[in-house]
N, C-alpha and C positions, 0 to 999 in steps of 0.2 A: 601339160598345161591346159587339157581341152575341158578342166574341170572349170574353168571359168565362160564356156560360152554361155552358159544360164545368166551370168553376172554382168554382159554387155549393155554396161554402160547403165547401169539403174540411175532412175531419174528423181533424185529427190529433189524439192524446193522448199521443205520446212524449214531447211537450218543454214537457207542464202540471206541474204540483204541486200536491196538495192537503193538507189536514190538519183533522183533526176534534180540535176541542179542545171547551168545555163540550157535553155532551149532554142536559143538565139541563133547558133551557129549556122552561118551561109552554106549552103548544100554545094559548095562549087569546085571541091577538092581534086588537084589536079596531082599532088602527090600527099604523102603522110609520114609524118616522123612517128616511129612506135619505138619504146622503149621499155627493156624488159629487167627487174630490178629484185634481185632477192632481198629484203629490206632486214632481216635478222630483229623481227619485232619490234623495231623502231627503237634495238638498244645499242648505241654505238660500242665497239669493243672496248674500245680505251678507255671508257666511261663508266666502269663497275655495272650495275643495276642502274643505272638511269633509263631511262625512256624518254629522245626527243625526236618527236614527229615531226616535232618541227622542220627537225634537219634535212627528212630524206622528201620532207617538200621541198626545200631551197632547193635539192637537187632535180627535184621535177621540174619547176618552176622554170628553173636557170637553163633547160633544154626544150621549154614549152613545145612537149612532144602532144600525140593527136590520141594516140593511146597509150595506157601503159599494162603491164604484166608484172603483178606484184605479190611477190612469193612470201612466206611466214611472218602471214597478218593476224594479229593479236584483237580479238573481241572481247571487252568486257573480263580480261585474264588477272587475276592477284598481281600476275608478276608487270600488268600494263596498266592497271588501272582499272577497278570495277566502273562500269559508265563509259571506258574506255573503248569507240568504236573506230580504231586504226583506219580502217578504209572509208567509213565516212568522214572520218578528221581530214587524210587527206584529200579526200575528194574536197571538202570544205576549202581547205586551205590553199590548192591550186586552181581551183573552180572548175572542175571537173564532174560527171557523174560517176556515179562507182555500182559494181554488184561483185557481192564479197562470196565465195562459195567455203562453207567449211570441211575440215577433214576429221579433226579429233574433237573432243573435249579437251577440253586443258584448263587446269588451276580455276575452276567455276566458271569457265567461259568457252568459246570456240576458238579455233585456231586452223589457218588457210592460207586457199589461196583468192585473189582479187584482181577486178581489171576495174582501169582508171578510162571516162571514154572525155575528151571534147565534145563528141558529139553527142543528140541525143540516145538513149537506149533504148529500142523496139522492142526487145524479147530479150530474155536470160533465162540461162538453163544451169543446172549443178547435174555434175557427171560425179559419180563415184566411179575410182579405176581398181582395176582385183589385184587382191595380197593372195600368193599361193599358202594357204594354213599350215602348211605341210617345214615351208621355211620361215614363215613369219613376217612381221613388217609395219609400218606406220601406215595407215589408211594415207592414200590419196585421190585427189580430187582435182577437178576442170570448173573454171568459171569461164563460161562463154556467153558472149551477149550479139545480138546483131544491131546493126547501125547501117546511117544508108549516109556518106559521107559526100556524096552524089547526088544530085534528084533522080531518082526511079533506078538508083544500083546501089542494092544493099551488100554488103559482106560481115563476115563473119570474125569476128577480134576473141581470141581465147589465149589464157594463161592457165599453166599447169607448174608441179612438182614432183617428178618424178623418184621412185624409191630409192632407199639405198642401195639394195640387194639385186644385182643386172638379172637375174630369172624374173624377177617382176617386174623390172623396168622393160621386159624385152614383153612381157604379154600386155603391160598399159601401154607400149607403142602400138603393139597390131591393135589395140581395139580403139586407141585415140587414129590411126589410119585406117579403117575401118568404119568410123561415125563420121568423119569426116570426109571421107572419098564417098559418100553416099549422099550430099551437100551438090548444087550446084553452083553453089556461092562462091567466090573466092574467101578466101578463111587465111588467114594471121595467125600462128602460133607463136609465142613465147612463153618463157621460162627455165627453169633451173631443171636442167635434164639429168642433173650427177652425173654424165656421162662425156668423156670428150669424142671428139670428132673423129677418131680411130675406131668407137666402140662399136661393137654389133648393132645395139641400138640407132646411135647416130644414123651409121649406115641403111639401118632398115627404112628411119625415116628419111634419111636420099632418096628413096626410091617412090617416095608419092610427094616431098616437099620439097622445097630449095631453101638451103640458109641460106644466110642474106649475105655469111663471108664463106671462102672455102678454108682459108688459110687465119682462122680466127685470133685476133689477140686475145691473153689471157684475163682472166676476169676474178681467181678467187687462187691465191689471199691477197688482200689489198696492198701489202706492203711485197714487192720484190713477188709479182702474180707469177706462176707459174703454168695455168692448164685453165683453158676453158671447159666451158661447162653450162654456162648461159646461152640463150640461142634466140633469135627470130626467126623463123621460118615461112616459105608463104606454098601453100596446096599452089603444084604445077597444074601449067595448063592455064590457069588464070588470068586477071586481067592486074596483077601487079609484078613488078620488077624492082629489086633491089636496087639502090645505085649509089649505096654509099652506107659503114658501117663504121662506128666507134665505138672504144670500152672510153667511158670516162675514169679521169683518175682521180674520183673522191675515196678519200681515204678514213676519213671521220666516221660515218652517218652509219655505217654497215660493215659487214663482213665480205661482200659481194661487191665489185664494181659493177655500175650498170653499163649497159650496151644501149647503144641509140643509132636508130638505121634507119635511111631515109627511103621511103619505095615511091616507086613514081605509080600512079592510077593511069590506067589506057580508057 
């Protein structure tokens, strides 16, 4: 796997998108609700080919969380709607800022991952993580942005996706723990890790983060869930502490329950 240390972490920004919507927000946050949401292109199962954004806003909305982490976000895709910019829609519709980071091309558009912020955005960055060519795989990708939710304590809010294939889910952990243990910041992960809470993976990231549960409820399939696989995490050492996690049981909007977890700020 050492053929990807060349590959750590390339830094593109052509093919992100950001937007700054309220700037308003009081600097005086003493905890944070973050919630992390695989959204399935914003086409509910039940629903054939529809696409409603709508929906997996009601479900932001309805948990008026502080961030969020939101995985297979459709840009401008055939199958979503050319003009269709999913993570500015919801940013629009929960009044949010967003920076969307993409991984593929798909159907004449991009396709990613996305973080939703309350607060303002400082900086954003797009992380490409390594496919070993050798097995193959789906390009993925990190959207991280910084935010200072505090006056004069900024941190780090990031959502990923990680692969299907555990050999490349096990080298995008060490180099997503690796960009990040090199941060002084505290940093917030979430996202759809494909991996449960037994997996190598998981475990490798126990050793530099803390989820937010140890004993997770399940999160995917929505009807009768069986295994998580969704996660918030926060870089140990830090100045946040978890203090409370839920999987919500919406069953409409997606394929993914979302997780919401409250962390208290020291």
């Amino acid at each position: 796997m050492k053929f990807v240390n060349s590959l750590l972490f390339l830094l593109i920004s052509l093919v992100s998108y950001a937007y700054e919507g309220p700037s308003d927000v009081a600097k005086k946050a003493k905890s944070l609700k973050v919630m992390t949401y695989n959204i399935h292109h914003c086409n509910p199962p039940s629903a054939g080919s529809k696409i409603d954004v709508a929906a997996i806003a009601r479900v932001i909305t309805a948990e008026k969380p502080d961030f969020v982490a939101l995985q297979e976000v459709d840009v401008n895709t055939e199958r979503s709607g050319k003009g269709l910019n999913q993570a500015k829609e919801l940013a629009r519709l929960t009044g949010m800022n967003f920076f969307f980071s993409k991984a593929i091309d798909h159907q004449g558009g991009d396709y990613g991952v996305a973080v939703l912020s309350r607060f303002p955005i400082l900086d954003s960055t797009r992380f490409i993580l390594p496919i070993d060519p050798a097995i193959g795989g789906e390009t993925r990708t990190i959207a991280t942005i910084t935010v200072e939710p505090t006056k004069g304590k900024r941190m780090i809010f990031a959502s990923t996706h990680l692969d299907l294939k555990e050999p490349n889910r096990l080298t995008q952990a060490e180099l997503i723990i690796r960009h990040f243990g090199a941060t002084d910041l505290p940093v917030i992960l979430g996202g759809d890790f494909n991996a449960q809470a037994d997996s190598k993976v998981i475990q490798l990231f126990d050793q530099t983060f803390v989820r937010s549960c140890q004993s997770c409820a399940p999160t995917i399939p929505v009807k009768n869930p069986n295994r998580a696989i969704d996660f918030v995490m926060v870089k140990q050492g830090g100045s946040l502490k978890s203090t409370s996690t839920r999987v919500v049981d919406e069953q409409y909007a997606s394929d993914h329950l979302p997780v919401v977890v409250e962390l208290k700020l020291n």
